[in-house]
ChimeraX commands (.cxc) that place a marker at each C-alpha (Angstrom):
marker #1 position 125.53,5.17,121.37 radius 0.5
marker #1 position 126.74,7.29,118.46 radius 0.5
marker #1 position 122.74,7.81,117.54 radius 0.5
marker #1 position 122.12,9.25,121.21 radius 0.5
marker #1 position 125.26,11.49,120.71 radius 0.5
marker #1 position 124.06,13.21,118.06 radius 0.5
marker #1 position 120.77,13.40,118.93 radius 0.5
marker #1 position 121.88,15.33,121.98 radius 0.5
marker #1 position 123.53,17.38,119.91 radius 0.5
marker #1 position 120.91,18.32,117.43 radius 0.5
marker #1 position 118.99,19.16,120.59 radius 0.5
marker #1 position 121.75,21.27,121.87 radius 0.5
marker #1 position 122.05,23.57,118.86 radius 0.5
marker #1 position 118.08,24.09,118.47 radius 0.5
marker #1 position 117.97,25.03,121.97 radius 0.5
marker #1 position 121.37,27.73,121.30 radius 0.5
marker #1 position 119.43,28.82,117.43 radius 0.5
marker #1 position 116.08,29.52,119.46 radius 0.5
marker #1 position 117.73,31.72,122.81 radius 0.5
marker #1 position 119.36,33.40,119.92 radius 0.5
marker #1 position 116.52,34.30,117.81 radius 0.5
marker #1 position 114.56,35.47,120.86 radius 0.5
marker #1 position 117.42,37.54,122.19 radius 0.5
marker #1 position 117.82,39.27,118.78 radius 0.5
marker #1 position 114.29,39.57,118.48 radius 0.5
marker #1 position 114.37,41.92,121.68 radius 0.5
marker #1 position 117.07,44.22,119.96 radius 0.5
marker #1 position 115.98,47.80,118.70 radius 0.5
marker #1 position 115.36,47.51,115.32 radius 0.5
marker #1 position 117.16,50.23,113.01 radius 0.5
marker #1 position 114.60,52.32,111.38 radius 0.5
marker #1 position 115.82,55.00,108.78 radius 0.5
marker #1 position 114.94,58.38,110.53 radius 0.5
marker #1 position 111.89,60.35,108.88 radius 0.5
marker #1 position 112.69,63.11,106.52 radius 0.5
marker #1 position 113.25,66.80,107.29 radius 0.5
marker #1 position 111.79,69.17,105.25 radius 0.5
marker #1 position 112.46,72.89,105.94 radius 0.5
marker #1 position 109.76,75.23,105.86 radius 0.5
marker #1 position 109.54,77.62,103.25 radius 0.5
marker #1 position 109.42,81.55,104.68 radius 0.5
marker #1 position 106.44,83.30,104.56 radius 0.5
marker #1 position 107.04,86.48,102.72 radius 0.5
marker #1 position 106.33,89.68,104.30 radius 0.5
marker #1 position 106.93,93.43,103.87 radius 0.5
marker #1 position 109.02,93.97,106.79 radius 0.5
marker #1 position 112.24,95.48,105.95 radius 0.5
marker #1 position 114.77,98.24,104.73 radius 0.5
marker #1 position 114.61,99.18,101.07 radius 0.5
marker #1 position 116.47,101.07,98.23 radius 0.5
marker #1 position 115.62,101.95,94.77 radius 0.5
marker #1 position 115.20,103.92,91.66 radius 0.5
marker #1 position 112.20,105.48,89.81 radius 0.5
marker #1 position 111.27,107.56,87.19 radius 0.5
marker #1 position 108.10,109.28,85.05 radius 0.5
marker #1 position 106.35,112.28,84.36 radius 0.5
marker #1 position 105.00,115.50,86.27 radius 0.5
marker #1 position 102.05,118.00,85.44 radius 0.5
marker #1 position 102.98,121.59,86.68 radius 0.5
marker #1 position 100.10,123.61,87.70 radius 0.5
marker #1 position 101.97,126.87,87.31 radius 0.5
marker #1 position 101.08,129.91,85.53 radius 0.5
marker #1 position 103.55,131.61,83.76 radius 0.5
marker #1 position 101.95,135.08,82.56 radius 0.5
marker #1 position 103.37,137.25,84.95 radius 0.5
marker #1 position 105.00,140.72,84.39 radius 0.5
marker #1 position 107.58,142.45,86.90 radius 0.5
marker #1 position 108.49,145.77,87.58 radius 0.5
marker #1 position 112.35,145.69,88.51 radius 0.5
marker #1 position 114.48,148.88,89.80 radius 0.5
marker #1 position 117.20,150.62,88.78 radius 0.5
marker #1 position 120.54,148.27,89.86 radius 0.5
marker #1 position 118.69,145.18,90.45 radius 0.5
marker #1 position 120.12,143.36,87.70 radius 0.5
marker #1 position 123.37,144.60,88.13 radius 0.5
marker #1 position 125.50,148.14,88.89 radius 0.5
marker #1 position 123.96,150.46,86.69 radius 0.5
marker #1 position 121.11,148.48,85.28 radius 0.5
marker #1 position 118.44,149.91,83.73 radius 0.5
marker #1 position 115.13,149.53,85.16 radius 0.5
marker #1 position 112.41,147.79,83.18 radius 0.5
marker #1 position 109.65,145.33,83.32 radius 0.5
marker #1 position 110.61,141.96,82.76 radius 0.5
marker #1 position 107.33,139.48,81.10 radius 0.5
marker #1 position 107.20,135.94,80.90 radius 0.5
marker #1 position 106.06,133.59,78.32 radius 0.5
marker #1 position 103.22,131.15,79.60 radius 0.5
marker #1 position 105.87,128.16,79.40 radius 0.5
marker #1 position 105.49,124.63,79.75 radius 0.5
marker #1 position 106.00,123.23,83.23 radius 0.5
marker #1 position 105.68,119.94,82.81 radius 0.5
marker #1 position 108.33,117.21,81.98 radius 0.5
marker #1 position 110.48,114.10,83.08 radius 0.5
marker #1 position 111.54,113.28,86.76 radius 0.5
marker #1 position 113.44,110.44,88.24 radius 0.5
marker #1 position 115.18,109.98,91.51 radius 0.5
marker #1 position 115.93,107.36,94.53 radius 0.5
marker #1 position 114.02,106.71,97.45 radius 0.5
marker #1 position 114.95,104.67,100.82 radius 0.5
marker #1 position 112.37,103.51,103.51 radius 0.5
marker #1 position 111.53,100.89,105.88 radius 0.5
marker #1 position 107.97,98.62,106.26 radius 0.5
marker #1 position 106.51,96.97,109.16 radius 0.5
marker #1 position 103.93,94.32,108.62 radius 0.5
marker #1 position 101.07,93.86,111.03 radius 0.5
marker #1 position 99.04,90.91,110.39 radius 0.5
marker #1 position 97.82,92.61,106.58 radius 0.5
marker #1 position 98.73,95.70,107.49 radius 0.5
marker #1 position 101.62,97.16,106.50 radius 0.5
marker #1 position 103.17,100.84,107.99 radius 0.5
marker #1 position 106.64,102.70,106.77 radius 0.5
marker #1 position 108.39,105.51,106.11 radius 0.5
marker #1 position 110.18,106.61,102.34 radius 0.5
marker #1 position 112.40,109.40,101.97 radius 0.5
marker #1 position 112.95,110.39,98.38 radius 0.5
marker #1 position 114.95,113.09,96.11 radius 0.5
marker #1 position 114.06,113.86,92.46 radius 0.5
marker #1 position 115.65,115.76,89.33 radius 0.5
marker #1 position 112.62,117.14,87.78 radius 0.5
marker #1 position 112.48,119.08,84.13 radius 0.5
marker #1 position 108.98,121.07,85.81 radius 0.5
marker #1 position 110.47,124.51,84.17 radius 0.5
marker #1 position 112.41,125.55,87.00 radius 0.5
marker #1 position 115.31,127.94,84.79 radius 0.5
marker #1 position 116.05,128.73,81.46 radius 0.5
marker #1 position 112.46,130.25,80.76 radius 0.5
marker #1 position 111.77,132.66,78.47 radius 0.5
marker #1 position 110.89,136.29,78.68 radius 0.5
marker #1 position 110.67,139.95,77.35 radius 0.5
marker #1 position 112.99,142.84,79.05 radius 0.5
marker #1 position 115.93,145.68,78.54 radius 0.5
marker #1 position 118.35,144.80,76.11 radius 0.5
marker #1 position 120.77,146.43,78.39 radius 0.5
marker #1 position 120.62,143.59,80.86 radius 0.5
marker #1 position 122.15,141.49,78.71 radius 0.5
marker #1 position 125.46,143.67,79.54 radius 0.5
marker #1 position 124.98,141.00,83.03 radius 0.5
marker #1 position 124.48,137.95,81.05 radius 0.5
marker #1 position 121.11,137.87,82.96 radius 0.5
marker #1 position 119.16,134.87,82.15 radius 0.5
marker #1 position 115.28,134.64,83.25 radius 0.5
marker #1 position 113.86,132.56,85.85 radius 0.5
marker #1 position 111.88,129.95,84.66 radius 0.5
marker #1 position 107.92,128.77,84.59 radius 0.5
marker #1 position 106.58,130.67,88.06 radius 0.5
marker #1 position 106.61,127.65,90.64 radius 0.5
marker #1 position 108.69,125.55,88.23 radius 0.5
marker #1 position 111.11,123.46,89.57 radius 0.5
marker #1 position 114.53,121.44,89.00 radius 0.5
marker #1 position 114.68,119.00,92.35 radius 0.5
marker #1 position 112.39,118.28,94.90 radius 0.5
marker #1 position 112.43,115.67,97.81 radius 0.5
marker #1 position 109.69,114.33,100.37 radius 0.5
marker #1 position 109.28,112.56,103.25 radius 0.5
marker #1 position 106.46,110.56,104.03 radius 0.5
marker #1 position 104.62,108.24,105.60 radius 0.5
marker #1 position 103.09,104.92,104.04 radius 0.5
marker #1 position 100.16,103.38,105.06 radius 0.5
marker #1 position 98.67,100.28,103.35 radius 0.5
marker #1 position 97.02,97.17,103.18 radius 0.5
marker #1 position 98.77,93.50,101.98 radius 0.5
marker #1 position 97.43,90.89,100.12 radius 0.5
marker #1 position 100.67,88.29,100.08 radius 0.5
marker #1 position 103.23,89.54,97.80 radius 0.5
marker #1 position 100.64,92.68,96.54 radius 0.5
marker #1 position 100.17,96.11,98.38 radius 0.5
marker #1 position 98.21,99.00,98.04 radius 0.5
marker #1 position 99.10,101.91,100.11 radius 0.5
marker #1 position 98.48,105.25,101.11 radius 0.5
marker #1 position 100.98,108.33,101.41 radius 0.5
marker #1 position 101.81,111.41,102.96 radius 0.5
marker #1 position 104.02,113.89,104.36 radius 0.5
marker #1 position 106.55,116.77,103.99 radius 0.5
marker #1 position 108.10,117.96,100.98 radius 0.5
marker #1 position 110.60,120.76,99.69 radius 0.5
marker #1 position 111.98,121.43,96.49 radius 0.5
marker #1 position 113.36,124.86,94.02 radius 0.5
marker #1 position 115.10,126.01,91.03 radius 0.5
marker #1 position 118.35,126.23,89.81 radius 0.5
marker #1 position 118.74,129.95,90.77 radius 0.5
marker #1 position 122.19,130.45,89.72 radius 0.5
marker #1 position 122.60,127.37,87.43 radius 0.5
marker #1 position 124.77,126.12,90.10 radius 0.5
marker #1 position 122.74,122.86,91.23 radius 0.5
marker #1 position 122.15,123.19,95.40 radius 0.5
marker #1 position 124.80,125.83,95.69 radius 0.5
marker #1 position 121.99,128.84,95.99 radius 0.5
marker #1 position 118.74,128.82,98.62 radius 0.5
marker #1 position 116.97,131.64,97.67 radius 0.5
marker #1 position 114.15,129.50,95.71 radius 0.5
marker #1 position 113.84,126.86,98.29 radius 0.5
marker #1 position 110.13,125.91,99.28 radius 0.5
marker #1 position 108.74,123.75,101.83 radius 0.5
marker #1 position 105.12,122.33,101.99 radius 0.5
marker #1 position 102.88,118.67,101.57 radius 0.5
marker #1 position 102.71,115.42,99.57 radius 0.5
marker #1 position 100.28,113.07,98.95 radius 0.5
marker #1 position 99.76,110.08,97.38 radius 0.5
marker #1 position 98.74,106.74,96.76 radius 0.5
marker #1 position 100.47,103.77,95.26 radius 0.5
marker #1 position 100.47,99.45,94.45 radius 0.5
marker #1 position 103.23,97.53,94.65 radius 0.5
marker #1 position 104.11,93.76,93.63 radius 0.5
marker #1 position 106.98,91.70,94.98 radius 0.5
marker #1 position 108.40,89.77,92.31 radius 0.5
marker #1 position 110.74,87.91,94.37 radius 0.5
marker #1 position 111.49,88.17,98.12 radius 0.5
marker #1 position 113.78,90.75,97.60 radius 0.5
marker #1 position 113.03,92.60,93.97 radius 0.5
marker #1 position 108.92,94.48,94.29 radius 0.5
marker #1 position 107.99,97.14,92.15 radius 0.5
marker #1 position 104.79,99.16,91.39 radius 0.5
marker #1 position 103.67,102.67,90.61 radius 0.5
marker #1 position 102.42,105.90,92.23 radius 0.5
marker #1 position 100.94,109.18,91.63 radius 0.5
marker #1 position 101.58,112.05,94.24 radius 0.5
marker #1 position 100.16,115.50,94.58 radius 0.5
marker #1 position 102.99,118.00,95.57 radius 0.5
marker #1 position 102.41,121.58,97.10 radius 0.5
marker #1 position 105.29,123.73,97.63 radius 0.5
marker #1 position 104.65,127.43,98.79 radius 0.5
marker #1 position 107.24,130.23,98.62 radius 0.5
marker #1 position 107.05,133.67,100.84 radius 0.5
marker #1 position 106.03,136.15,98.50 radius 0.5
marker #1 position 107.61,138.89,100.14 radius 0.5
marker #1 position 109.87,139.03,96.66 radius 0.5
marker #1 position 109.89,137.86,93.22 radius 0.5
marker #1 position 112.65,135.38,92.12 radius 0.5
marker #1 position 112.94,136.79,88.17 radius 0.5
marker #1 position 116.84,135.50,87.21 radius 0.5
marker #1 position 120.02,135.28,87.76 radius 0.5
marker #1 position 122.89,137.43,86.45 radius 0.5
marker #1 position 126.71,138.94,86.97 radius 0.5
marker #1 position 125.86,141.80,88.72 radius 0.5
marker #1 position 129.43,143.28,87.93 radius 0.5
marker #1 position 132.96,142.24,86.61 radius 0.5
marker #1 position 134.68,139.43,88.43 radius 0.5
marker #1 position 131.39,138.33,90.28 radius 0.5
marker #1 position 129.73,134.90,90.34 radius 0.5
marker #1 position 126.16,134.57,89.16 radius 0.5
marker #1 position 123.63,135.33,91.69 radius 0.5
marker #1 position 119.70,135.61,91.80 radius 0.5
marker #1 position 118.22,138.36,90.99 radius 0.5
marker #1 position 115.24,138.83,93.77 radius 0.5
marker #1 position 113.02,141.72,93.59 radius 0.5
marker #1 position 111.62,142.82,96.90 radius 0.5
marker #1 position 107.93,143.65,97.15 radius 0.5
marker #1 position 106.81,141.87,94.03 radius 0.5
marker #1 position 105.19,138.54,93.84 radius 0.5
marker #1 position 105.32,136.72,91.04 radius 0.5
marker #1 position 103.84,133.36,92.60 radius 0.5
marker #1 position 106.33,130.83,92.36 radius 0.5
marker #1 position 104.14,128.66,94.26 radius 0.5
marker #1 position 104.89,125.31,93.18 radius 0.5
marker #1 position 102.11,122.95,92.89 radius 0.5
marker #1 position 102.17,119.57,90.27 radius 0.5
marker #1 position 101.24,115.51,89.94 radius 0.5
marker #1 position 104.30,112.99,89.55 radius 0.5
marker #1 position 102.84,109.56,88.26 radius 0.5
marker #1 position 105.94,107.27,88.47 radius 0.5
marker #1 position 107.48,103.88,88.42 radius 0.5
marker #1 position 109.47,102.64,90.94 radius 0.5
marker #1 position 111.58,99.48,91.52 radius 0.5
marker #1 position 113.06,98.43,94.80 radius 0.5
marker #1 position 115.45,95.89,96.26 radius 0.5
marker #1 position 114.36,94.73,100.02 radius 0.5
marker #1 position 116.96,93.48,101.96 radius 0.5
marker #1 position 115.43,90.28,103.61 radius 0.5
marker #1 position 114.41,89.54,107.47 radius 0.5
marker #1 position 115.06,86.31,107.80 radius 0.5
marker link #1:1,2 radius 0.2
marker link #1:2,3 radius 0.2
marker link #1:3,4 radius 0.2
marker link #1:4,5 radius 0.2
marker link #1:5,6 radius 0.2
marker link #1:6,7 radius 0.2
marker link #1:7,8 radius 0.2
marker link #1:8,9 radius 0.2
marker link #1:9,10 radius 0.2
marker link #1:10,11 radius 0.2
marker link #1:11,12 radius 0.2
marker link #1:12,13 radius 0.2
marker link #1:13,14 radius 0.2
marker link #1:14,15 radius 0.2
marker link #1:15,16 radius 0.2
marker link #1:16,17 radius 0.2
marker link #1:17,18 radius 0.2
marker link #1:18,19 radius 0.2
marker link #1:19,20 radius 0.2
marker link #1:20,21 radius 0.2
marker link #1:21,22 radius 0.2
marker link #1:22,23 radius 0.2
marker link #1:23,24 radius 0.2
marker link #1:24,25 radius 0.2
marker link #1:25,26 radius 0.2
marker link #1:26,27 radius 0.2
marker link #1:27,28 radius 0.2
marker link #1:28,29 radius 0.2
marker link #1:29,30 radius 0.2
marker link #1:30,31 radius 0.2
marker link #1:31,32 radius 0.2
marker link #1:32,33 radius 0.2
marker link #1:33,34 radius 0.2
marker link #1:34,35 radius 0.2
marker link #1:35,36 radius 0.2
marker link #1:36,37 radius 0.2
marker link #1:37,38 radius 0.2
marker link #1:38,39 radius 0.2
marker link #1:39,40 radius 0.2
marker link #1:40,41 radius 0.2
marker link #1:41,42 radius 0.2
marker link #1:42,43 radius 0.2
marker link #1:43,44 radius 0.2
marker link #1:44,45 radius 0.2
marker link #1:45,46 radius 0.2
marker link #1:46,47 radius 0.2
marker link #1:47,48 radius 0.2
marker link #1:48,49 radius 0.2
marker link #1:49,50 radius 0.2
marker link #1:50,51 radius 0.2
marker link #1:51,52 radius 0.2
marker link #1:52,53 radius 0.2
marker link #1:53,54 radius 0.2
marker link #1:54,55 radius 0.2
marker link #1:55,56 radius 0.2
marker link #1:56,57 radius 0.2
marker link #1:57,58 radius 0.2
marker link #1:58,59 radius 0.2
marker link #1:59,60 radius 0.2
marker link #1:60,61 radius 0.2
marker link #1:61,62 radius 0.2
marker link #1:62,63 radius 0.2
marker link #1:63,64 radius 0.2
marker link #1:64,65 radius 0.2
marker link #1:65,66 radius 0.2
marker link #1:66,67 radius 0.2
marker link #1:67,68 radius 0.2
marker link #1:68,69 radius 0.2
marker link #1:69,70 radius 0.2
marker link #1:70,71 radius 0.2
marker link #1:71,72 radius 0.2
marker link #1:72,73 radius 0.2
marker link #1:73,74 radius 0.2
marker link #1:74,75 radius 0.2
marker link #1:75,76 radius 0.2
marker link #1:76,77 radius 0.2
marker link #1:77,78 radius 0.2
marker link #1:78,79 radius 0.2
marker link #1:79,80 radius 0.2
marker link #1:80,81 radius 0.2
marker link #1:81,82 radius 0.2
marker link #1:82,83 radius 0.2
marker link #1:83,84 radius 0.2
marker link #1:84,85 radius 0.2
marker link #1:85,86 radius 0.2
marker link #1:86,87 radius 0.2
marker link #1:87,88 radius 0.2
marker link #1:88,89 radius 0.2
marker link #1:89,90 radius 0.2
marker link #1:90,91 radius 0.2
marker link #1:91,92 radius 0.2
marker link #1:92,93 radius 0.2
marker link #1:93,94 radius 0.2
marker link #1:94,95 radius 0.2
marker link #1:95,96 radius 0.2
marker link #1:96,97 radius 0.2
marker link #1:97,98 radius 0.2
marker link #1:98,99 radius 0.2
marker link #1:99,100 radius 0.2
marker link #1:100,101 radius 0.2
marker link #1:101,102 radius 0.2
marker link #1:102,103 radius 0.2
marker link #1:103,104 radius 0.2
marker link #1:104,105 radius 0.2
marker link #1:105,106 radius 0.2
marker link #1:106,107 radius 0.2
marker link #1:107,108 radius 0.2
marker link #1:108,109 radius 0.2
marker link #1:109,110 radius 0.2
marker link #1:110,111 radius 0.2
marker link #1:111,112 radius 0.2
marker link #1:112,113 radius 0.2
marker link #1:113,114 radius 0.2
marker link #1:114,115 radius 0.2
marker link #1:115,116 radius 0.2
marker link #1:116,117 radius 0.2
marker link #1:117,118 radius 0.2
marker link #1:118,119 radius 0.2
marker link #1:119,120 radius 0.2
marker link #1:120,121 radius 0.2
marker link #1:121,122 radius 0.2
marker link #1:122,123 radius 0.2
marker link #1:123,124 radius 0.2
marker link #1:124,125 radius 0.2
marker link #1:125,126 radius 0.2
marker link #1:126,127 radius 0.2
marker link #1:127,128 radius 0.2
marker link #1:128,129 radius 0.2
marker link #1:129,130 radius 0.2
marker link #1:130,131 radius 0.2
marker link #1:131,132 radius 0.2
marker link #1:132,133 radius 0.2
marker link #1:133,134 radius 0.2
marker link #1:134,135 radius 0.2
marker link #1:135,136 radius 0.2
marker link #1:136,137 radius 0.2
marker link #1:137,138 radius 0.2
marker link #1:138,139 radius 0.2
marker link #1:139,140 radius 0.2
marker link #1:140,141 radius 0.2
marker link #1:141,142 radius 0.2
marker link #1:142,143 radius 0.2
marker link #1:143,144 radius 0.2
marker link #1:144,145 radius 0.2
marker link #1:145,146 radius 0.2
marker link #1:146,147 radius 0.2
marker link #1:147,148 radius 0.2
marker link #1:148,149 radius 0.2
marker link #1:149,150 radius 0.2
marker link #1:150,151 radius 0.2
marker link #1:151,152 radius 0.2
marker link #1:152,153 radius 0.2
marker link #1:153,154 radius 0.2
marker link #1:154,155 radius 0.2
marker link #1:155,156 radius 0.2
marker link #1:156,157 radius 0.2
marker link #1:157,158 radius 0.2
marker link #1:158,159 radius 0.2
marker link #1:159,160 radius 0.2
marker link #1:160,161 radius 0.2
marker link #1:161,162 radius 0.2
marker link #1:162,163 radius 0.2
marker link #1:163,164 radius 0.2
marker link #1:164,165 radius 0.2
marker link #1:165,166 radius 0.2
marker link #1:166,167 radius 0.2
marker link #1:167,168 radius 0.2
marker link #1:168,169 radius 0.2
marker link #1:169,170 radius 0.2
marker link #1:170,171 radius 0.2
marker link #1:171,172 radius 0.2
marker link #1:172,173 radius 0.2
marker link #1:173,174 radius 0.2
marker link #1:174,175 radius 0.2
marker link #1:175,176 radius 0.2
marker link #1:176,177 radius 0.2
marker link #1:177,178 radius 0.2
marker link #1:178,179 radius 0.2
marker link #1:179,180 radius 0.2
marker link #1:180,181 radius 0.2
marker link #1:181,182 radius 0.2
marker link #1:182,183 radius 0.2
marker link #1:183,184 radius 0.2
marker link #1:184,185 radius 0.2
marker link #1:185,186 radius 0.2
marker link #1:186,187 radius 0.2
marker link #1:187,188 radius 0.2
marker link #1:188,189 radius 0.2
marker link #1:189,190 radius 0.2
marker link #1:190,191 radius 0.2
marker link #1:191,192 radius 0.2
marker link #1:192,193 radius 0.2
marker link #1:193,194 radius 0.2
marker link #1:194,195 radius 0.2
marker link #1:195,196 radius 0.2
marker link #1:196,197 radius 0.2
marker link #1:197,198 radius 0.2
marker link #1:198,199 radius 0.2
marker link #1:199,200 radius 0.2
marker link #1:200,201 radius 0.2
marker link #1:201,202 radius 0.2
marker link #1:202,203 radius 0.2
marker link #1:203,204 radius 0.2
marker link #1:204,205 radius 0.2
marker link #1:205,206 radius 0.2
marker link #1:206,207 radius 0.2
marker link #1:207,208 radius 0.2
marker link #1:208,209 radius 0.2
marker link #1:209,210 radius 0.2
marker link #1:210,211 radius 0.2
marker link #1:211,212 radius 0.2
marker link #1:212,213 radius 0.2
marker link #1:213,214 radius 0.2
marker link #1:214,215 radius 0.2
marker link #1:215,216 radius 0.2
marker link #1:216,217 radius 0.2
marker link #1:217,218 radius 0.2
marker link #1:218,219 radius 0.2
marker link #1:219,220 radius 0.2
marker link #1:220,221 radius 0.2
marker link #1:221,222 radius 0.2
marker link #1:222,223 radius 0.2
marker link #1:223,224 radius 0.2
marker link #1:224,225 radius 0.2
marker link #1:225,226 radius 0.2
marker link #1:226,227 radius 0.2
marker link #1:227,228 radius 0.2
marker link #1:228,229 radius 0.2
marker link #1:229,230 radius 0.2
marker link #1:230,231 radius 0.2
marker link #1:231,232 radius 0.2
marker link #1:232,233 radius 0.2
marker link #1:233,234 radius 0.2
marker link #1:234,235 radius 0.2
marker link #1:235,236 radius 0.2
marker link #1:236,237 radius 0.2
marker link #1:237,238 radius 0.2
marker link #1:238,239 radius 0.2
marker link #1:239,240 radius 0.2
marker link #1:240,241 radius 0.2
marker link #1:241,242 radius 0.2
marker link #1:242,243 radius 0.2
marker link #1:243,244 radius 0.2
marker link #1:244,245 radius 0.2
marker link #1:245,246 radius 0.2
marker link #1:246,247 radius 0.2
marker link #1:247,248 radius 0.2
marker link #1:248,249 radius 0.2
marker link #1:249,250 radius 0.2
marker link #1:250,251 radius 0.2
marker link #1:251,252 radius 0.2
marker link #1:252,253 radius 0.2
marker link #1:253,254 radius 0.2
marker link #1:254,255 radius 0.2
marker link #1:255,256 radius 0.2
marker link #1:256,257 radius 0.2
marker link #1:257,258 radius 0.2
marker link #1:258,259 radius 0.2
marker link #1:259,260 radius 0.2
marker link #1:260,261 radius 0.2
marker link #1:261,262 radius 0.2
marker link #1:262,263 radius 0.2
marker link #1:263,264 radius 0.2
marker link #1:264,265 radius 0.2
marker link #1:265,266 radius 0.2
marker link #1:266,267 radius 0.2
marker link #1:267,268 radius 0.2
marker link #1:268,269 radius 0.2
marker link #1:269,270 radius 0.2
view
């Protein structure tokens, strides 16, 4: 009796071990989920931009000039004279900022840079031969004919990418002048207008630090319907003004090659 008991028991929990292991066996297993890997961003050009450069500029100016200037041009009761100047060196250093924004198309890349220099292109302080007496007016020649101590352009950039390397072309408007009354933008009389052009390459580093060089042609023309020779105190108790004489032309004419570096920081898209 006791052998059939347990028999039937043994029988019992095989039959309970097997509905278990083929319930269980039906369960959704627990798989760890797969990785997620985020993508790394593809770089690209597009994007607002600010930075510093510096370098060097060739002035194509020529200085030899000679002026006739009137009685009282220099200052009440100035003699009149002819003013000569030296054949002085316009070229020299020039740095700046510029600001812009690129678009990338596919490899092509399209923007717009604004920029304003300091430039040491002979713009005042040159030297010349005239009256003694003018000295009386603490006059003080202009500088190299078409010199200059600031310009600025703005331009358009055209260029092609090749990942994290661009070449480009540039172009556009530009304006610029001397220090006429060695009072830095405080005096208009010497400001010119005219075109830049360029062409420049340019690395990105990082996604947000590029940097490259760039030569640009500038051309800045001046009416000639006067002669910018100075500045001076015409009398006692009077700031320093320009000293302009009308119907000469001395051809101040500005036109010079920049070859600079420049270094940027892109703020990023994404």
């Amino acid at each position: 009796m006791k052998t059939r008991l347990f028999g039937l028991l043994a029988a019992t929990a095989l039959t309970i071990a097997g509905v278990s292991a083929a319930s269980a066996a039906d369960l959704p297993s627990r798989v760890a989920p797969a990785p997620v890997f985020a993508p790394v961003p593809v770089f690209t050009w597009t994007g607002f931009y600010v930075g510093v450069n510096a370098g060097y500029g060739w002035n194509n100016g020529d200085d030899a000039t000679s002026v006739f200037v009137p009685a009282g041009a220099v200052g009440v009761g100035s003699v009149p004279g002819t003013i000569t100047f030296d054949d002085d060196n316009g070229d020299g250093f020039v740095g700046g900022g510029q600001i812009g924004y690129n678009y990338q198309i596919g490899s092509f890349v399209v923007g717009l840079e604004a920029d304003l220099q300091w430039a040491d292109l002979g713009g005042s302080n040159g030297t010349a031969a005239f009256p003694a007496q003018w000295g009386l007016y603490a006059f003080e020649p202009a500088g190299v004919a078409g010199g200059l101590d600031w310009f600025g352009t703005v331009r358009a950039r055209v260029g092609v990418a090749f990942d994290r390397a661009l070449i480009y072309a540039t172009g556009g408007f530009a304006y610029g002048g001397s220090d006429d009354d060695n009072d830095f933008f405080s005096n208009n009389d010497d400001v010119r207008t005219g075109w830049a052009l360029g062409a420049g390459v340019e690395y990105a580093f990082t996604n947000n630090l590029t940097a490259g060089i760039e030569g640009l042609w500038v051309n800045l023309d001046e009416d000639n319907n006067s002669a910018f020779i100075g500045s001076s105190v015409p009398f006692a108790g009077a700031s320093r003004q320009a000293v302009e004489v009308a119907g000469a032309d001395r051809d101040n004419d500005a036109d010079f090659f920049v070859a600079r570096a420049k270094l940027n920081y892109k703020f990023s898209t994404y």
